[in-house]
VOTI-642720 format. One line per field, with one value per residue: residue number from 1; residue in one letter; chain; y, x, z of N, C-alpha, C in turn. Coordinates in steps of 0.001 Angstrom, whole numbers, plus 500000, padded with zeros to 6 digits. Example, Ala and Ser with C-alpha at 12.3 -4.5 7.8 and 13.67 -1.06 7.14 Angstrom:
2
i: c(1 2)
aa: c(A S)
ch: c(A A)
n_v: c(494310 497750)
n_u: c(513190 512850)
n_w: c(507800 507080)
ca_v: c(495500 498940)
ca_u: c(512300 513670)
ca_w: c(507800 507140)
c_v: c(496700 500030)
c_u: c(513200 512900)
c_w: c(507800 507870)
//
This chain:
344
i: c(1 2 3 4 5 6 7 8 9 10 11 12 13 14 15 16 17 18 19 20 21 22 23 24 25 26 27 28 29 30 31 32 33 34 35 36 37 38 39 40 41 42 43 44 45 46 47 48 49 50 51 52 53 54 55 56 57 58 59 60 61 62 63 64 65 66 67 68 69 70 71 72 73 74 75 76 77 78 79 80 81 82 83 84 85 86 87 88 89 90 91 92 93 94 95 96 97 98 99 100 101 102 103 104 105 106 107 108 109 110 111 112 113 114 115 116 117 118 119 120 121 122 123 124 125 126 127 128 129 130 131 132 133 134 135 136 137 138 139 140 141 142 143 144 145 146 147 148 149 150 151 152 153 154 155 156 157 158 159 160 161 162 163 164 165 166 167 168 169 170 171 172 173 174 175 176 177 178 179 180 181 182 183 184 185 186 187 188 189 190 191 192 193 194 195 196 197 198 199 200 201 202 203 204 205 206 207 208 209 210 211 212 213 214 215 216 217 218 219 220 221 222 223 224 225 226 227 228 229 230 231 232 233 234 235 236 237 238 239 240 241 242 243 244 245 246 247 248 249 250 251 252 253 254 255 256 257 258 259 260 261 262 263 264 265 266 267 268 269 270 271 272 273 274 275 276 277 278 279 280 281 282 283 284 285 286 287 288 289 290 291 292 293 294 295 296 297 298 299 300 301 302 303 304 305 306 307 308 309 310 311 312 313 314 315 316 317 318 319 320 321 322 323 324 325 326 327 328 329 330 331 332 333 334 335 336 337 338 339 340 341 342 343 344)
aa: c(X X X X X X X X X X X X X X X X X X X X X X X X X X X X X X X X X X X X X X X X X X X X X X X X X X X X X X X X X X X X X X X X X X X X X X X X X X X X X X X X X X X X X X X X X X X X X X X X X X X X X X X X X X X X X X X X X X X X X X X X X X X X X X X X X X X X X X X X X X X X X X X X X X X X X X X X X X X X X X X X X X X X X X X X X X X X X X X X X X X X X X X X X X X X X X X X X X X X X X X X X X X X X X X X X X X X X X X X X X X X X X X X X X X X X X X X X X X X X X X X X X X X X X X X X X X X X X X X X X X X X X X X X X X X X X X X X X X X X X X X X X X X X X X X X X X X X X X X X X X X X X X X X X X X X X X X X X X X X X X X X X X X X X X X X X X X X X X X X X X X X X X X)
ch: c(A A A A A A A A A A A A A A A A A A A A A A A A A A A A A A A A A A A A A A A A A A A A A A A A A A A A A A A A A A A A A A A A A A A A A A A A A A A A A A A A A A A A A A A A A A A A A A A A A A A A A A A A A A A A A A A A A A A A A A A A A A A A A A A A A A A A A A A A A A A A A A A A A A A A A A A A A A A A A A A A A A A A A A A A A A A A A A A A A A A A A A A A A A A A A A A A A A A A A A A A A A A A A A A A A A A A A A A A A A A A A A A A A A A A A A A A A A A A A A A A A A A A A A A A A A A A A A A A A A A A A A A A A A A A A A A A A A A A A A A A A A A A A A A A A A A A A A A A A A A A A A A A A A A A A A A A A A A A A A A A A A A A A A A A A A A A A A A A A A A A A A A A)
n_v: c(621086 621192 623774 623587 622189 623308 625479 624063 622725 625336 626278 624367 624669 626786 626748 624228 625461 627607 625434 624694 626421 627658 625588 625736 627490 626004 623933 621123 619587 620205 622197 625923 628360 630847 634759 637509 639320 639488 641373 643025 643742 642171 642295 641649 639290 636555 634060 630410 631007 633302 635758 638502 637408 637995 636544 635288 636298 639261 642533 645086 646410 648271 650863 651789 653736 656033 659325 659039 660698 664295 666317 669692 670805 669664 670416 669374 667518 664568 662750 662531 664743 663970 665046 664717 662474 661234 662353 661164 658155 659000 659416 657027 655016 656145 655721 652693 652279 653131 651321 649064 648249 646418 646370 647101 645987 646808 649113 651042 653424 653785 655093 655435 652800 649587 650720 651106 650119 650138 648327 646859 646449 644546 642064 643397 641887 640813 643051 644372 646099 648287 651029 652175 653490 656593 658180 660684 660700 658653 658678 659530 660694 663435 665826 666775 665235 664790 663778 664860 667282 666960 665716 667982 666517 664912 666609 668086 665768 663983 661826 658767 658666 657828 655508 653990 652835 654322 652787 652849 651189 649184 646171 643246 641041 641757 644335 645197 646520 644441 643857 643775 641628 639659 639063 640421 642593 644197 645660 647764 647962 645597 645100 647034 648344 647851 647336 644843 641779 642523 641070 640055 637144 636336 634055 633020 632351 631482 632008 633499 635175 634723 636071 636521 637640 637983 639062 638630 636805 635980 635154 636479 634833 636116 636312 636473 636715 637026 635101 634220 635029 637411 637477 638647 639317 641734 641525 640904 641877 642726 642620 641072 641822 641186 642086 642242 644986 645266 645135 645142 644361 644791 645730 645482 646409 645971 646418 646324 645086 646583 649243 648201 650241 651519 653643 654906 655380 655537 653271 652915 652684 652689 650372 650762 648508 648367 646523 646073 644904 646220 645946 643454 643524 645354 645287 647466 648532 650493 651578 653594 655242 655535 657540 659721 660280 660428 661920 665079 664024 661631 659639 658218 656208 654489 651929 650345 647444 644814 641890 639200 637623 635083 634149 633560 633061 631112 633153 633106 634312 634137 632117 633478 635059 636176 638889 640075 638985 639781 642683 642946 641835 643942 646220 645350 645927 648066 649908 648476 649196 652162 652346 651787 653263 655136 656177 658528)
n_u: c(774765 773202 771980 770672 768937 767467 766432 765216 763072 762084 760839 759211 757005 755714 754721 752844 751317 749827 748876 746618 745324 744477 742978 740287 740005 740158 738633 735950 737765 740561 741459 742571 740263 739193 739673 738772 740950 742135 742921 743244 745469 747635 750392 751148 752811 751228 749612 748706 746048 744969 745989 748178 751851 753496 755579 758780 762140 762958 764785 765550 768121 769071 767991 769430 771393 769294 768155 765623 764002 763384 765698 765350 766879 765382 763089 759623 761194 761182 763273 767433 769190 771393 773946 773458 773060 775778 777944 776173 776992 779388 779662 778690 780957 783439 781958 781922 784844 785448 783912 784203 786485 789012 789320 791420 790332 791615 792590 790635 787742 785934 784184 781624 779502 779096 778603 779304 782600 783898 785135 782676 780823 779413 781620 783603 783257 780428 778854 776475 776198 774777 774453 771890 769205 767401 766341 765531 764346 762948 760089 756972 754974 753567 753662 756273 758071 758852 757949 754672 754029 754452 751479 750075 750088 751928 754094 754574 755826 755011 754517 756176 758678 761739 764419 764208 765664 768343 772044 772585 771260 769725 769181 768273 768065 765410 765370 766092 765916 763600 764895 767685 767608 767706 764179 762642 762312 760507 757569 757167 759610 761490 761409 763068 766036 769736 772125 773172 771594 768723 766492 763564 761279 758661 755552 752760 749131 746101 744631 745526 748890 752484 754524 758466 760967 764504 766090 766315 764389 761541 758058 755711 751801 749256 746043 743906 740874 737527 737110 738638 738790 740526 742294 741953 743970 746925 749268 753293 753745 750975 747724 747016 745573 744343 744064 742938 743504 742818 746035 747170 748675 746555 747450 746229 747104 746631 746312 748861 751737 751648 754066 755585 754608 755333 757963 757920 755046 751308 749787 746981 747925 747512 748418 749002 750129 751526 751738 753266 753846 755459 757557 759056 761560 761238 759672 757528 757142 754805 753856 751654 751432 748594 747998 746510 746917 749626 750735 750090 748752 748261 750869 753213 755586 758325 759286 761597 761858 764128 764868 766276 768847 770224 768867 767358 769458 769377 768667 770580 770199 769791 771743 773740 774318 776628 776111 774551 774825 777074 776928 775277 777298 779215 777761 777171 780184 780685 779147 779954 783010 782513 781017 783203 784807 783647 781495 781746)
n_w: c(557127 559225 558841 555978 556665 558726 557213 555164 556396 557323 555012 554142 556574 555805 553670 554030 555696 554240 552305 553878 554203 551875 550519 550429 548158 546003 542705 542481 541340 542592 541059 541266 542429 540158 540984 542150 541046 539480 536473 533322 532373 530565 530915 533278 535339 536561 538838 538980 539450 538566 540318 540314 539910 542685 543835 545499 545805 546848 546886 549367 549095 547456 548094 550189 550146 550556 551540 554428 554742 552715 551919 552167 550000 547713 547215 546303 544479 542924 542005 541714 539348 536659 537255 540643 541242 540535 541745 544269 544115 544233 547036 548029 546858 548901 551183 550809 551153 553853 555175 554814 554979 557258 560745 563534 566422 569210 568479 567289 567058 570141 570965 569540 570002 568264 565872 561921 561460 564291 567073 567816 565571 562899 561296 558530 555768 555979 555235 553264 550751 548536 546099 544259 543616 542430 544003 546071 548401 550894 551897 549932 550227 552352 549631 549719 550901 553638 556639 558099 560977 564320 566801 568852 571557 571248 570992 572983 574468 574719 573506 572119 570945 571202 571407 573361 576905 578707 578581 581236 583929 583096 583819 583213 580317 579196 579735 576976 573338 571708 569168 569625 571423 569376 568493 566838 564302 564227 562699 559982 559858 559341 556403 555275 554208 556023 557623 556442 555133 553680 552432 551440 551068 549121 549248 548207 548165 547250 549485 550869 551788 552099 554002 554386 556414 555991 557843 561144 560704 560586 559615 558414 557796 555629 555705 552938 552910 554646 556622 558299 561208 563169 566136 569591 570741 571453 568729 568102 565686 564745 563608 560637 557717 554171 550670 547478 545050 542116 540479 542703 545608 548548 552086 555258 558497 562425 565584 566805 569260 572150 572123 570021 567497 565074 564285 566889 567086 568168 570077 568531 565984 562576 559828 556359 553687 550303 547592 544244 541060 539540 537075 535214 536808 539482 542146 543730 546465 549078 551819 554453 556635 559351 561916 563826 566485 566541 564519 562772 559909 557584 556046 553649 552863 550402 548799 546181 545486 544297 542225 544587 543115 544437 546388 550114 553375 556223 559482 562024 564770 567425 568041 567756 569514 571609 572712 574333 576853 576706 576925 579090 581202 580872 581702 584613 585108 585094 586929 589189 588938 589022 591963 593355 592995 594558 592972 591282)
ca_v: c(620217 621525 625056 622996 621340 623959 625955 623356 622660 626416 626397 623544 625063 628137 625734 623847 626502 627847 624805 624542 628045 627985 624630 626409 628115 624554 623584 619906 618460 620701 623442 627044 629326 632469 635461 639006 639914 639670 642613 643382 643631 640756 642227 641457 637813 635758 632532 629893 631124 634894 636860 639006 636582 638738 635601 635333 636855 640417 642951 646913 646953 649518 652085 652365 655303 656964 659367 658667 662352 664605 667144 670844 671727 668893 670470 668223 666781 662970 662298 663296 665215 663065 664896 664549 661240 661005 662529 659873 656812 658879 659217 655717 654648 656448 654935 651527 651744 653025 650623 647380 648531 645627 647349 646699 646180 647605 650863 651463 654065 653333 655949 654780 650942 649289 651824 650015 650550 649677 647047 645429 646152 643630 641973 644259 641221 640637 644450 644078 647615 649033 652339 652398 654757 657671 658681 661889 660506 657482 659647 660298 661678 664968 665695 667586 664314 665149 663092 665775 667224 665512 666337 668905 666217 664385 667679 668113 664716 662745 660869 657551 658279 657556 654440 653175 653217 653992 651663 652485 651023 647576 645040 642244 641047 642345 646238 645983 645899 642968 643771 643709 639915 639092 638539 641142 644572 645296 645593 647120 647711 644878 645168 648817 648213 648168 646875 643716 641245 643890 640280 639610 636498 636231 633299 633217 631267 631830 632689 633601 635236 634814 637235 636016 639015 637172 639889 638256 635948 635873 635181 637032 634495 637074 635584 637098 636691 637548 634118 634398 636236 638436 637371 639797 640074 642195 641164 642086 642435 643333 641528 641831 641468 641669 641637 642442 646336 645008 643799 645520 643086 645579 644276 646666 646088 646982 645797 646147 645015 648192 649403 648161 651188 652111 654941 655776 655837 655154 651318 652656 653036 651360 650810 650056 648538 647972 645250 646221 644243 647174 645421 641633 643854 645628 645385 648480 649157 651378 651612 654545 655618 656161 657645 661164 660179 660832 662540 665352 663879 660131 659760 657015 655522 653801 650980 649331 645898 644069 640563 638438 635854 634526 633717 633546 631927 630963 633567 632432 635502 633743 630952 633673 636347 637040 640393 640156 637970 640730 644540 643382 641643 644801 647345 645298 645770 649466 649724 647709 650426 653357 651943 651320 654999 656217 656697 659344)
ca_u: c(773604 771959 771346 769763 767316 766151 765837 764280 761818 760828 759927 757920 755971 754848 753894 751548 750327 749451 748438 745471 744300 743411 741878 739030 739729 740305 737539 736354 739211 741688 741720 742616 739243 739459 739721 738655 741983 742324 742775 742900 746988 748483 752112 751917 752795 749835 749393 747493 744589 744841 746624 748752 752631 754563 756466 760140 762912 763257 765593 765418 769563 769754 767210 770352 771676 768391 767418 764137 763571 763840 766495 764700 767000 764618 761949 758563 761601 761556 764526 768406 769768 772605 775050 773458 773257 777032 777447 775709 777735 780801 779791 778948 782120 784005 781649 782087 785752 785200 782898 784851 788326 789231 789768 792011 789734 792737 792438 789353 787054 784990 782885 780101 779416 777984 778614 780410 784119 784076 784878 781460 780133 780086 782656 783123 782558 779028 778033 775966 776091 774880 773286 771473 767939 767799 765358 765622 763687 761822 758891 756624 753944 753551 755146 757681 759141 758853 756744 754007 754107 753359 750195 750281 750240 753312 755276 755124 756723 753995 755168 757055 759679 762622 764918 764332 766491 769927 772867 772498 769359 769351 769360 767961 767964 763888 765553 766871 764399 763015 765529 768487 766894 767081 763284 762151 762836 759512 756804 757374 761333 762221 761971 763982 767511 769917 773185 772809 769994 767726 766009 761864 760449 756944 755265 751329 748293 744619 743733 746788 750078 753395 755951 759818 761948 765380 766866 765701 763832 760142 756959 753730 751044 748475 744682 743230 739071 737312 736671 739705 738798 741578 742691 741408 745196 748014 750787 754246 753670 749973 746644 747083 744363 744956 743217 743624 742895 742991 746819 747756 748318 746839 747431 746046 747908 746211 746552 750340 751943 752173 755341 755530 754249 756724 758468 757424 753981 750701 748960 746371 748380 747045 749503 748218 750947 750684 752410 752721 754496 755864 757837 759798 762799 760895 758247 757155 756580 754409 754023 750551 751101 747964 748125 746058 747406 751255 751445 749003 748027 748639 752312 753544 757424 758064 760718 761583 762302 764559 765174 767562 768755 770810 768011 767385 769380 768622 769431 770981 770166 770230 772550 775578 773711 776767 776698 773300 775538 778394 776569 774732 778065 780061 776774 777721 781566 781189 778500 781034 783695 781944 781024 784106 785274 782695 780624 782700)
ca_w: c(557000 559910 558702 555373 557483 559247 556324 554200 557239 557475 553609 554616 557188 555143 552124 554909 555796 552868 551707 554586 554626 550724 550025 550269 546714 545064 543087 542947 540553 542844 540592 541977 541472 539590 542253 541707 541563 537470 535399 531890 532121 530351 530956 534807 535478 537107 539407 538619 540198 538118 540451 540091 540647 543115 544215 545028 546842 546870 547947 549182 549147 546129 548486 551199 550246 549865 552822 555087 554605 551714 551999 551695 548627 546646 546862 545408 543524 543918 541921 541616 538403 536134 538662 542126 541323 540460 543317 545031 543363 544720 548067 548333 547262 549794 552441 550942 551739 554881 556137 554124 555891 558250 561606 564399 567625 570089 568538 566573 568295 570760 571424 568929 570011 567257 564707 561460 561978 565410 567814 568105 564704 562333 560092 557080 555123 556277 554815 552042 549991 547015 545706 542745 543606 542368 544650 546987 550039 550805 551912 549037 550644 551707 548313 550182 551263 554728 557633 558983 562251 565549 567367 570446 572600 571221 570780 574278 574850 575502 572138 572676 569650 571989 571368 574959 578436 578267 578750 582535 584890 582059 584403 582438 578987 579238 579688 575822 572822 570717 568294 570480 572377 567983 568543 565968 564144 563961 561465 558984 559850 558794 555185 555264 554339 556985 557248 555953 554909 553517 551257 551838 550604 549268 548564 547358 547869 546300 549932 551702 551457 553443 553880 555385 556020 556116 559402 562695 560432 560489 558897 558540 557343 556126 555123 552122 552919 555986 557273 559474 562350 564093 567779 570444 571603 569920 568804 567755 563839 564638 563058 559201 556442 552753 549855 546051 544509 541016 540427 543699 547219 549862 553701 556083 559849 563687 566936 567586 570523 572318 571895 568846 566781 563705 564460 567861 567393 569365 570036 567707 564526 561157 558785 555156 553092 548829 546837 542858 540591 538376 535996 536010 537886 539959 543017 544007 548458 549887 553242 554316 558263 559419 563262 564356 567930 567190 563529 561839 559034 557477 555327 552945 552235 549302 548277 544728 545246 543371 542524 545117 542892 545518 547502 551927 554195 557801 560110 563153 565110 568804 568478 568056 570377 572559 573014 575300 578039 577044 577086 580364 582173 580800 582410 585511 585774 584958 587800 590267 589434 589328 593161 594177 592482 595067 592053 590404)
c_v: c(620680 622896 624651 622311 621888 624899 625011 623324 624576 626564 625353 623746 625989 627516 624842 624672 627590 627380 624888 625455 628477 626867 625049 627145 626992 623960 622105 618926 619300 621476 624638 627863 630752 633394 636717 639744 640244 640882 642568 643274 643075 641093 641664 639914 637233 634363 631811 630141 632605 635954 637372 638000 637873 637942 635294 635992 638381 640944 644371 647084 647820 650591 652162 653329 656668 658153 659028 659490 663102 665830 668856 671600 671121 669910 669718 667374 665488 662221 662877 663541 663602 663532 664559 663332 660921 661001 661588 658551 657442 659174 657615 654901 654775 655497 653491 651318 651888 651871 649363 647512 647316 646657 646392 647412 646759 648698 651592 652028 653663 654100 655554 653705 650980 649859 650840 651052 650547 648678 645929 645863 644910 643452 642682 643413 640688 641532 643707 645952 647610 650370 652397 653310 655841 658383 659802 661499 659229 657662 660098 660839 661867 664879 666224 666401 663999 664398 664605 665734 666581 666273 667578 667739 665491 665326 668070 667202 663995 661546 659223 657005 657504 656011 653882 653641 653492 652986 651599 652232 649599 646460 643390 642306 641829 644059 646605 645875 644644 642925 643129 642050 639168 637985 639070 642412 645014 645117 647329 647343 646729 644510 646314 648496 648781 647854 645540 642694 641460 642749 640008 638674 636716 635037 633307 631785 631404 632704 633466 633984 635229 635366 636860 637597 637905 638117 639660 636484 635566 635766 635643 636136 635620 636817 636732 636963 637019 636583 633276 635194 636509 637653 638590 640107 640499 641483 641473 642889 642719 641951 642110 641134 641877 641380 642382 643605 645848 644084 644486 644851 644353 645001 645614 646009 647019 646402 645347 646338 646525 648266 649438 648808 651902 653965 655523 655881 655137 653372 651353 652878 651718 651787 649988 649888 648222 647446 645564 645763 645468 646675 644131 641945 644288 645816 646490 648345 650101 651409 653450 654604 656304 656142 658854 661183 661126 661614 663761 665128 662339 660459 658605 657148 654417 652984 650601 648365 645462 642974 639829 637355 634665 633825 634019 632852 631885 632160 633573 633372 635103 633320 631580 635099 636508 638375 640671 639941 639369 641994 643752 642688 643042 645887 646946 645602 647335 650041 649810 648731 651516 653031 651953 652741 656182 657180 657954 658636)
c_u: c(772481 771062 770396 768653 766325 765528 764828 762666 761164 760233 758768 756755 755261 754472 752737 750763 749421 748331 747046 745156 743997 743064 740833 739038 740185 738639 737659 737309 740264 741966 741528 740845 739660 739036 739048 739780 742772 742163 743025 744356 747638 749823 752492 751672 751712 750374 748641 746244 744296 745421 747653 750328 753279 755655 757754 760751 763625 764265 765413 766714 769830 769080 768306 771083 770628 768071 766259 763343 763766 764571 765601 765205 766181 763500 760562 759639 761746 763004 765649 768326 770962 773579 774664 773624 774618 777766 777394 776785 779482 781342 779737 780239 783087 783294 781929 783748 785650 785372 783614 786365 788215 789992 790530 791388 790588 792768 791379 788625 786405 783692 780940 780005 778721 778056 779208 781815 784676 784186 784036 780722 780569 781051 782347 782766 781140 778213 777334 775702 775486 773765 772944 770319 768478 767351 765711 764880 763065 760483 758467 755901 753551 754180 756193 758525 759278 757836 756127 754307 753360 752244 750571 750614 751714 754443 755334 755379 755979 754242 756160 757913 761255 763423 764845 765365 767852 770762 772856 770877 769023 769734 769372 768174 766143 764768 766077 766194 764874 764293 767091 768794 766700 765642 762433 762508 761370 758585 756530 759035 761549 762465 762813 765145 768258 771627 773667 771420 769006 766807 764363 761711 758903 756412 753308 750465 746794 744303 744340 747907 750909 754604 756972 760382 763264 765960 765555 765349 762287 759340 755578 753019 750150 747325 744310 741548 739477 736618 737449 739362 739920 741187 742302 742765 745500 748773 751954 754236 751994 748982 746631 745905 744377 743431 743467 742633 743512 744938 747537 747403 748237 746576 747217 746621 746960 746557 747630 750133 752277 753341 755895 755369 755641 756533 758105 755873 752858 750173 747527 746438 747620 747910 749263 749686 750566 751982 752344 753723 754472 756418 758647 761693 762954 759718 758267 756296 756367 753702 752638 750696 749835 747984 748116 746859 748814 751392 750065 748259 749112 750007 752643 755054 757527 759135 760983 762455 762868 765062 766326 767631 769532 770307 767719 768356 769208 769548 769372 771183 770768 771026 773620 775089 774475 776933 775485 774126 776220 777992 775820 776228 779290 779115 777361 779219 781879 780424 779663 782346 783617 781526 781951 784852 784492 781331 780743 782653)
c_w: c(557916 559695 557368 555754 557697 558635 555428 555395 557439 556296 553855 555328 556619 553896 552738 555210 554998 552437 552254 554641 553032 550138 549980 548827 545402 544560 543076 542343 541281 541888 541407 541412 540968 540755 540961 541034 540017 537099 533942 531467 531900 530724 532362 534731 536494 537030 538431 538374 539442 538381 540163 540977 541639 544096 544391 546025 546455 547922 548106 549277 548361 547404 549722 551084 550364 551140 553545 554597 553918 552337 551536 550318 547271 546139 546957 544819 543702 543376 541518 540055 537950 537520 539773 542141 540951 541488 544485 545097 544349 545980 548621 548265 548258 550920 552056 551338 553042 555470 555851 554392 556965 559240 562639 565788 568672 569956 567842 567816 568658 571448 570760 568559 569013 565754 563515 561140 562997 566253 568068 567236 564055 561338 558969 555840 555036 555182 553465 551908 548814 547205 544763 542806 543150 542987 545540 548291 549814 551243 550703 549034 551945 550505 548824 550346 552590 555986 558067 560197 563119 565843 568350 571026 572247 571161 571831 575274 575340 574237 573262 571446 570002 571829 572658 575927 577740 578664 580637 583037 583494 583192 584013 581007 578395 578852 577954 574655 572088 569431 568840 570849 570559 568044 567621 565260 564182 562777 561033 558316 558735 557426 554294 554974 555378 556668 556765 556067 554951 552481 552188 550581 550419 548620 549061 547394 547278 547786 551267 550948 552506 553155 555354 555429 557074 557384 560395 561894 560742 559590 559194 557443 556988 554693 554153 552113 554879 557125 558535 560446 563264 565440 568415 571169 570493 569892 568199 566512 563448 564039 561670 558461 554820 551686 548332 545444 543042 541232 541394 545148 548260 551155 554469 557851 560858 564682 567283 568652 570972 572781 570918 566838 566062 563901 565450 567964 568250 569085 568984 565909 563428 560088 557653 553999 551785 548623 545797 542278 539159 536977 536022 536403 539138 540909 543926 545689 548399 550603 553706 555887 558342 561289 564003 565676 567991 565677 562931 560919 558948 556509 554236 552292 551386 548943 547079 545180 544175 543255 543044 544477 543897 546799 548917 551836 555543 558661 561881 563983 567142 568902 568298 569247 571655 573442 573883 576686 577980 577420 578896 581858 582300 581540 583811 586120 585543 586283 589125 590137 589697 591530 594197 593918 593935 593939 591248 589129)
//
């Protein structure tokens, strides 16, 4: 009952909010107004108001087998052959037993915490799997597949690609990131498939859209006009602004928290994402790094969304978060013997 509450109350808040940031496109009988945002394309489904619907609960779980990076025997090629893709289907299987093996914590390895098959990954029932892409990279441009090189100055490690401190010198829960403290993955992580709850909500207003990404659990409100003015701070998922390229939702992102920069990169990254409602199976991500600072030239990664009929549900990221209490009382008791070892 209580996880229905607080789910029903967060649908509530992003339907208020909504609601008050496009009364302004109501006319005076409360009708939506017609937007720009109309095209000529009767096949794509449309709001009230004209736009383009891209409403609903999506998922990127088929794009988890896909690489980040295209493999050099592709080529330009963006997708597998009948075999590579067989191929594919019969590596995945193998990893789905793998990974869906119930392990015995006493002897399962421990060298790679976290890993799945290990002691402090999660239950193999949690996993959520599938492969269906046929795709060769999630990079589609360069056509190679490939992110461009860094700058000079980041190739001689002035970059900040680095997953953070290591397990020693963490003193606090502060020393481990935002992801870690389940306070964020990140923008635009969090709609990447991962190891489970790879689902993004979107729900649509004439002058506003709001995007859930069900891992951590968040919402980006993000105003469609320019009568919103941006905050003069950053913050973690940046200052976003959208607006409609015919029946495409583009949201341009700046002023991440620094640190914050996808994939390592600098505090002045702009990251231009597109919304296209391909067909009523598929919503088409792509994601445009733009960031002279840390890469040569700009890049773009691409997702196909597909419909979660199964819906969100609340994820209770803090309220089981012991492994914060446990990795920093276990940093201390390795500390305290190494000490008492003489530090050997």
């Amino acid at each position: 009952m209580k996880m229905q509450l607080l789910y029903s109350s967060g649908i509530l808040a992003v339907v208020m909010t909504l609601t008050m940031m496009t009364s302004s496109s109501l006319d005076a009988q409360g009708t939506p107004r017609a937007t720009s945002a109309v095209s000529g394309d009767r096949s794509v489904p449309r709001t009230p108001w004209g736009s383009a619907d891209l409403q609903g609960t999506w998922t990127s779980e088929g794009e988890l087998g896909v690489p980040f990076e295209r493999g050099a025997q592709f080529g330009e090629r963006q997708y597998l052959t009948d075999e590579e893709y067989a191929d594919r289907l019969r590596q995945a299987q193998l990893r789905d037993k793998e990974a869906l093996a119930e392990i015995d914590v006493f002897t399962a390895d421990v060298s790679n915490a976290g890993a799945v098959g290990s002691p402090t990954s999660p239950p193999p029932h949690w996993l959520e799997r599938s492969t269906q892409s046929r795709r060769t990279s999630l990079v589609i441009d360069p056509p190679n597949g490939r992110i461009p090189a860094l700058t000079q100055a980041q190739g001689r490690g002035g970059g900040r690609r680095g997953g953070g401190p290591g397990g020693r010198g963490r003193n606090s829960a502060a020393d481990f990131s935002l992801y870690d403290r389940c306070i964020t993955r990140g923008l635009p992580g969090a709609i990447f498939p991962a190891i489970y709850n790879a689902n993004t909500r979107i729900v649509q207003g004439p002058d506003a859209v709001a995007i859930t990404y069900e891992m951590i659990h968040e919402t980006r409100v993000v105003p469609l006009d320019d009568r919103t003015q941006p905050p003069a701070f950053r913050q973690m998922q940046g200052n976003s602004r959208g607006r409609w390229d015919g029946d495409t939702l583009v949201i341009e992102t700046t002023g991440l928290l620094e640190g914050m920069a996808y994939r390592g990169g600098s505090s002045n990254q702009r990251l231009v994402e597109r919304f296209r409602r391909v067909d009523a199976e598929t919503l088409r991500y792509e994601l445009t790094v733009i960031d002279p600072e840390t890469w040569t030239a700009p890049w773009t990664v691409a997702l196909d969304l597909k419909p979660q009929t199964g819906g969100m549900f609340e994820y209770a990221c803090h309220e089981g978060n012991y492994a914060m209490r446990n990795m920093l009382s276990a940093l201390r008791a390795d500390e305290a013997a190494a000490a008492k070892s003489g530090g050997r």
